[in-house]
DSSP file (Angstrom, degrees, kcal/mol; ACC not computed):
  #  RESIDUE AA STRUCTURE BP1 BP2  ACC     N-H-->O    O-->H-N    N-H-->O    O-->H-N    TCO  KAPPA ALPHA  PHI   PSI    X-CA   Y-CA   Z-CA
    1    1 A X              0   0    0      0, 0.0     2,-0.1     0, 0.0     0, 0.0   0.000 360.0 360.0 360.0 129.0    0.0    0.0    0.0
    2    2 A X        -     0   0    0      1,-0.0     2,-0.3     0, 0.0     0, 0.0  -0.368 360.0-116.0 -71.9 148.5    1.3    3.1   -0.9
    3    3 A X        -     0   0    0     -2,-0.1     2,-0.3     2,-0.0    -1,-0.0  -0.809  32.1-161.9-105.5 161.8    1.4    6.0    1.8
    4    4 A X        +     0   0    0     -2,-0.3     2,-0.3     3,-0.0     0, 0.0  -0.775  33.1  75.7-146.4 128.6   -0.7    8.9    1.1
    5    5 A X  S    S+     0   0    0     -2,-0.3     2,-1.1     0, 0.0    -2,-0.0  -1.000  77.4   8.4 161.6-159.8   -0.8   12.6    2.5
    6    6 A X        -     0   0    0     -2,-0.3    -2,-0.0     3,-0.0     3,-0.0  -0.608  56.7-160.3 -53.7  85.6    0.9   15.8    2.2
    7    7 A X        -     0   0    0     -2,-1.1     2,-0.4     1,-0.0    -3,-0.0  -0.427  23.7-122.8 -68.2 155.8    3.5   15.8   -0.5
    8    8 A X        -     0   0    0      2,-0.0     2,-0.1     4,-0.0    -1,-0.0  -0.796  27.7-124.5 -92.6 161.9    6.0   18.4   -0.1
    9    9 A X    >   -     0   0    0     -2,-0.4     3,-1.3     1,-0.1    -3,-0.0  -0.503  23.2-107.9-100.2 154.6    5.9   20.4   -3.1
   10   10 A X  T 3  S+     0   0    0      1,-0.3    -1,-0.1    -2,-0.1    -2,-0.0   0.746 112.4  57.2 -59.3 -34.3    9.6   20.9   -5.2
   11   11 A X  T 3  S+     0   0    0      4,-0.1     5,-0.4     5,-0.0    -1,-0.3   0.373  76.2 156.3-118.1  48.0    9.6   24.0   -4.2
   12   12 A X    <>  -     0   0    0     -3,-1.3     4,-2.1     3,-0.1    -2,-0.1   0.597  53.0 -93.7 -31.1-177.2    9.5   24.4   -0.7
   13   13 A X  T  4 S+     0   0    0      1,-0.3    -1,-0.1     2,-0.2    -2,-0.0   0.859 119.9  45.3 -51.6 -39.2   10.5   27.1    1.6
   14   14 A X  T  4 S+     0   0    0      1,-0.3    -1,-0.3     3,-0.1    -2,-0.1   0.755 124.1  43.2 -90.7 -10.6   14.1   26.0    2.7
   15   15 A X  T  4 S+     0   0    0      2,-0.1     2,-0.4    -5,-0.0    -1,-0.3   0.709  90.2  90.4 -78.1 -27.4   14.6   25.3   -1.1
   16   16 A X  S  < S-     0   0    0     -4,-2.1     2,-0.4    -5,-0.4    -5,-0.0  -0.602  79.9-114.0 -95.3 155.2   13.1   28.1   -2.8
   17   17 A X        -     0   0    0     -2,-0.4    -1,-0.1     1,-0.1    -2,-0.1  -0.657  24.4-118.0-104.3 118.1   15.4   31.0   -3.6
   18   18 A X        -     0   0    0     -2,-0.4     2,-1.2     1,-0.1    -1,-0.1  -0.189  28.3-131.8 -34.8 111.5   14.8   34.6   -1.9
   19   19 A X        -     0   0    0      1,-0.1    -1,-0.1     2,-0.0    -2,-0.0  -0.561  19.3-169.9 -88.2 122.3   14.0   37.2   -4.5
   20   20 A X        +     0   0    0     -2,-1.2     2,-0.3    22,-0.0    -1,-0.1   0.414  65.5  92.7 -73.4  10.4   16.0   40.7   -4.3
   21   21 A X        +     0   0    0      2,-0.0     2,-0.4     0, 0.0    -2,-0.0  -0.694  53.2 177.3 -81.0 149.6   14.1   42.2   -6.5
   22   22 A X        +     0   0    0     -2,-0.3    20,-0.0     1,-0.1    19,-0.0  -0.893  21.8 143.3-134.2 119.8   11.0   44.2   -5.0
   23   23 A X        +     0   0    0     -2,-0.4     2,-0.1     2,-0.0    -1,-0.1   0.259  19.4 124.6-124.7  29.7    9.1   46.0   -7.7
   24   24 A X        -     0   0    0      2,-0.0     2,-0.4     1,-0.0    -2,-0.0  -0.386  38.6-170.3 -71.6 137.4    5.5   45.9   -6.9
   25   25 A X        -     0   0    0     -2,-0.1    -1,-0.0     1,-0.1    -2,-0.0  -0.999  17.2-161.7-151.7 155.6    4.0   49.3   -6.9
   26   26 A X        -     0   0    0     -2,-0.4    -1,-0.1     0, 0.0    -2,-0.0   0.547  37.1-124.1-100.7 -21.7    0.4   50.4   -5.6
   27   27 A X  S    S+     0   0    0      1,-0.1    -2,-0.0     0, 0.0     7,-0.0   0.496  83.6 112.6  87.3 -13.9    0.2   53.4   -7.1
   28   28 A X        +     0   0    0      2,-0.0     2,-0.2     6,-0.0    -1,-0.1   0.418  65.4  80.2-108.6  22.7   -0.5   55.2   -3.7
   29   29 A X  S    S-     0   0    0      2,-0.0     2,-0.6     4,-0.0     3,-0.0  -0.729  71.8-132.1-123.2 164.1    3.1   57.2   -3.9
   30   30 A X    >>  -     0   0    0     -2,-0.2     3,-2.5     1,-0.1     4,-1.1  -0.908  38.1 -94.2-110.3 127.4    4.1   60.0   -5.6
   31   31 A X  H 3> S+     0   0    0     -2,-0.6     4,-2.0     1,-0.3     5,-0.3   0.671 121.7  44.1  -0.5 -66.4    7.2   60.1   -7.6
   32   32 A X  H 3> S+     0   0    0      1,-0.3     4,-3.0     2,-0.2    -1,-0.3   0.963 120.4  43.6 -73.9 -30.4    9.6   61.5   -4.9
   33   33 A X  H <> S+     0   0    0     -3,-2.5     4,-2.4     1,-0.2     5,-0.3   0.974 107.3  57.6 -56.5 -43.7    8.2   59.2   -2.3
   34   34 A X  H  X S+     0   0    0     -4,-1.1     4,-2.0     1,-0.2    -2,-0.2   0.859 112.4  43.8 -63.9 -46.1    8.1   56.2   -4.6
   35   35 A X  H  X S+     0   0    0     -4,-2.0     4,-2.4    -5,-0.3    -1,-0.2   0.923 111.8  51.1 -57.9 -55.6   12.0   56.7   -5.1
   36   36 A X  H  < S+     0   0    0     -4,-3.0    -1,-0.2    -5,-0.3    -2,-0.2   0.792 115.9  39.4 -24.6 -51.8   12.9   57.4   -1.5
   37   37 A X  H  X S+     0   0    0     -4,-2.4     4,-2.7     2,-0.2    -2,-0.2   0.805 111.5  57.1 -85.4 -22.2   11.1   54.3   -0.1
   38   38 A X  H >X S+     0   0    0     -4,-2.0     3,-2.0    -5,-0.3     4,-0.7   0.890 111.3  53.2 -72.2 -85.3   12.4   52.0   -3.4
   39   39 A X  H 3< S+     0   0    0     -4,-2.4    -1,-0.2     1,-0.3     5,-0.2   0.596 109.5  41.0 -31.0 -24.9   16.0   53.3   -1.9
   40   40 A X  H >> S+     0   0    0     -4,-0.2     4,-1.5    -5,-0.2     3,-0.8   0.844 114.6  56.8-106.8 -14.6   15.5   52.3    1.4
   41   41 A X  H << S+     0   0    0     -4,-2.7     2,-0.5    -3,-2.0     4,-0.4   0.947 108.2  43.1  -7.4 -86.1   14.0   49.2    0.0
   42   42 A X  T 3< S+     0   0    0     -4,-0.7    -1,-0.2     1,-0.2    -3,-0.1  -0.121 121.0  41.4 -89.5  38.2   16.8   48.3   -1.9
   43   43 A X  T X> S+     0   0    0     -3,-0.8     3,-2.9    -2,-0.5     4,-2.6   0.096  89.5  95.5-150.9 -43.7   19.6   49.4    1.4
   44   44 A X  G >< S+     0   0    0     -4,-1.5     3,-1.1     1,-0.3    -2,-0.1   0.686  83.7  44.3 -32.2 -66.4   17.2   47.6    4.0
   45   45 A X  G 34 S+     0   0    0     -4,-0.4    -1,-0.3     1,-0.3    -3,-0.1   0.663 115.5  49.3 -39.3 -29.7   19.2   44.0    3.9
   46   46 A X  G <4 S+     0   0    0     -3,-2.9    -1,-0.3     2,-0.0    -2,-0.2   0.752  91.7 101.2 -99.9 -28.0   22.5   45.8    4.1
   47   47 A X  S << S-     0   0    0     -4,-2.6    -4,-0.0    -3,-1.1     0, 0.0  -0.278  73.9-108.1 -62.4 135.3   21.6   48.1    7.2
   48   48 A X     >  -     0   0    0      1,-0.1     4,-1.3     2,-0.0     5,-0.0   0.140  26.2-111.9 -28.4 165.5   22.7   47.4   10.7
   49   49 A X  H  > S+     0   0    0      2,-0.2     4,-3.2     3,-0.1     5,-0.2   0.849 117.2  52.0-103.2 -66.3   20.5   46.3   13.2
   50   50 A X  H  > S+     0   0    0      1,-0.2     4,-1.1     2,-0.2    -1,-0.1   0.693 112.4  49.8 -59.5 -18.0   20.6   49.6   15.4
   51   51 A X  H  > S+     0   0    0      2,-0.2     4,-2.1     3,-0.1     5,-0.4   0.853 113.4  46.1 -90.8 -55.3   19.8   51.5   12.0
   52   52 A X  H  X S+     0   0    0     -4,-1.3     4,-1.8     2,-0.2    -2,-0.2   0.927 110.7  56.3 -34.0 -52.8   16.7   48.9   11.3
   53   53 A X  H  < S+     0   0    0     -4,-3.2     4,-0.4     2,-0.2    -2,-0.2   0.982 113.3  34.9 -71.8 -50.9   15.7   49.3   14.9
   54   54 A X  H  < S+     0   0    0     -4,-1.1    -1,-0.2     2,-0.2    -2,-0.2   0.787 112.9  58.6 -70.9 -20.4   15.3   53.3   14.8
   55   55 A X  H >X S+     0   0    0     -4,-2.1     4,-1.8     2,-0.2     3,-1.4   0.838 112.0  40.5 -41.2 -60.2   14.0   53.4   11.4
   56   56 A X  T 3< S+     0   0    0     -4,-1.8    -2,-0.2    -5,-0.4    -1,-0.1   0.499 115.4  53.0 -94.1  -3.4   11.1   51.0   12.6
   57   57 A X  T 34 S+     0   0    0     -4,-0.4     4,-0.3    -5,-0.1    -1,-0.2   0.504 111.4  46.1-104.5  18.6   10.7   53.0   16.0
   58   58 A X  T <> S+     0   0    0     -3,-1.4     4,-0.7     2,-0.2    -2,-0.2   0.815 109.8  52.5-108.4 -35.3   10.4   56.2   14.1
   59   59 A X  H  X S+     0   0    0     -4,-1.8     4,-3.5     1,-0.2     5,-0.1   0.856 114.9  44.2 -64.6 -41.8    8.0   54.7   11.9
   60   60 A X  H  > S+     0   0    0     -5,-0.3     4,-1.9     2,-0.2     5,-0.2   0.987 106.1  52.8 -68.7 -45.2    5.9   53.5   15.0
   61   61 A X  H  > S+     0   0    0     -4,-0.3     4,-1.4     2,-0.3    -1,-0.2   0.823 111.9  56.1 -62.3 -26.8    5.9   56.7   17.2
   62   62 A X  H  X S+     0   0    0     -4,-0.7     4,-1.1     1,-0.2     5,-0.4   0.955 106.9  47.7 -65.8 -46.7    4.5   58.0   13.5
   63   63 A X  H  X S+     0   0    0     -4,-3.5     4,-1.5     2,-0.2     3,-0.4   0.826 112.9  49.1 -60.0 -41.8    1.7   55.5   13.7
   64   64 A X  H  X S+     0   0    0     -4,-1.9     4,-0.9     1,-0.3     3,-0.5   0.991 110.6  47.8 -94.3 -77.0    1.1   56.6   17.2
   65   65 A X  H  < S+     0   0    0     -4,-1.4    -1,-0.3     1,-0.3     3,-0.3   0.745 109.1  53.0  -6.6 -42.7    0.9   60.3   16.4
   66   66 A X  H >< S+     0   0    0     -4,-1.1     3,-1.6    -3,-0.4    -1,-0.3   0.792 110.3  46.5 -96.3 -43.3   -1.2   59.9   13.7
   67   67 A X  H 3< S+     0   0    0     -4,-1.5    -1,-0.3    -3,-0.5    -2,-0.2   0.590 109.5  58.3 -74.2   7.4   -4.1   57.6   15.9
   68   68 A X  T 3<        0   0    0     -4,-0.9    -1,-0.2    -3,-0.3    -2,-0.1  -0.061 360.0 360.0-130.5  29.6   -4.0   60.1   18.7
   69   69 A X    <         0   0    0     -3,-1.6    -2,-0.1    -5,-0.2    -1,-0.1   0.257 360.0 360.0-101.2 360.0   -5.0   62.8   16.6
């Protein structure tokens, strides 16, 4: 009897290769933004930890600012 289940698929996760391309766009930037954020986009992997970490508490303290309006 043959077993039966879940195959794992060829390309699973640990297999399948990260892309470093990003180029999805929404539409819901304006040229000078779109560039900015595509630049820190394409720098994010290479930044420090401590640069990651204030980047994403500056972003939050924005979030919070903006809801307590």
């Amino acid at each position: 009897m043959e077993m039966e289940g879940i195959e794992p698929s060829p390309l699973t996760p640990s297999k399948t290769p990260i892309s470093t391309k990003s180029a999805a766009r929404c539409g819901a930037l304006d040229d000078k933004n779109d560039a900015e954020l595509a630049k820190l986009i394409e720098v994010w992997p290479t930044l420090p930890e401590k640069i990651e970490t204030k980047i994403t508490a500056l972003v939050q303290t924005h979030e919070h600012e903006t809801e307590s309006r």
